[in-house]
N, C-alpha and C positions, 0 to 999 in steps of 0.2 A: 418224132416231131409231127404235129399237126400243120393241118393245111392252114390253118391261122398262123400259127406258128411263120410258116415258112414263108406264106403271105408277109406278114409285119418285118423276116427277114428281108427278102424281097426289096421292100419298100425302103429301108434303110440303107440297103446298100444303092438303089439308084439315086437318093439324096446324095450319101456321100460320094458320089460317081460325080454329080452335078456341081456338088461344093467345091469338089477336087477340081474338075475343069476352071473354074472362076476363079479359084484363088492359084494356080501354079503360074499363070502369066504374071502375075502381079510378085509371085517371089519368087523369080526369076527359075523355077524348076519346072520339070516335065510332073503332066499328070500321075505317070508311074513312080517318080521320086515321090511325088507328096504322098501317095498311098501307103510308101512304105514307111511314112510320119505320124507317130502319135502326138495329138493336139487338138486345142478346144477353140473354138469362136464365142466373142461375146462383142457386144455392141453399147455404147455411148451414143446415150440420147443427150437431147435438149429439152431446155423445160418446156417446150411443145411436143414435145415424143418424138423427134425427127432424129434420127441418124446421123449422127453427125464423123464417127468411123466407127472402123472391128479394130478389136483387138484379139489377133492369133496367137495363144499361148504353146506352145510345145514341151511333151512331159520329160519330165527328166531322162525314162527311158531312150529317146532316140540313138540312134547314131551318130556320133561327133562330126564323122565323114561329112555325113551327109547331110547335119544340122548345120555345116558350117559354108553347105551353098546356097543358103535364105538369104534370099537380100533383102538387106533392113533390120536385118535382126541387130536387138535393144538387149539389154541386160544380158546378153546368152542364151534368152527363151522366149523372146516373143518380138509381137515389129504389128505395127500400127497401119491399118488399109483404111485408106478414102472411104466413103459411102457409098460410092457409085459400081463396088466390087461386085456387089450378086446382080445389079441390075443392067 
């Protein structure tokens, strides 16, 4: 691995370090539960570009266990946060 490399690892993992604290109070989990979560964030804007929420998807892989202490979860795999979640 390069020092870029390891660099740009780095770096991802303190995002997802940061994302993770923000979003477990909101689905009612501990930081180290959501880590051991695979899932995506994506965001609804308005037609001014504002934020209007996210929507947190989770991959089919998860654990049932532990997919089934999200609160708010929608269809089985995802659940809708306010805008004011990363700020």
């Amino acid at each position: 691995m390069t020092f870029r490399e390891f660099e740009d690892q780095l770096v991802d993992q303190t995002v997802n370090d940061s994302r993770n604290k923000s979003l477990a109070p909101f689905l009612g989990l501990t930081v180290k539960q959501l880590s051991k979560l695979s899932y995506g964030v994506s965001d609804e804007r308005d037609k001014d570009g504002a934020v209007t929420h996210y929507v947190v998807t989770f991959h089919d892989d998860n654990p049932p266990k532990l997919l089934s202490k999200v609160k708010g979860l929608e269809n089985g795999n995802m659940v809708i946060l306010p805008p004011h979640v990363f700020g």
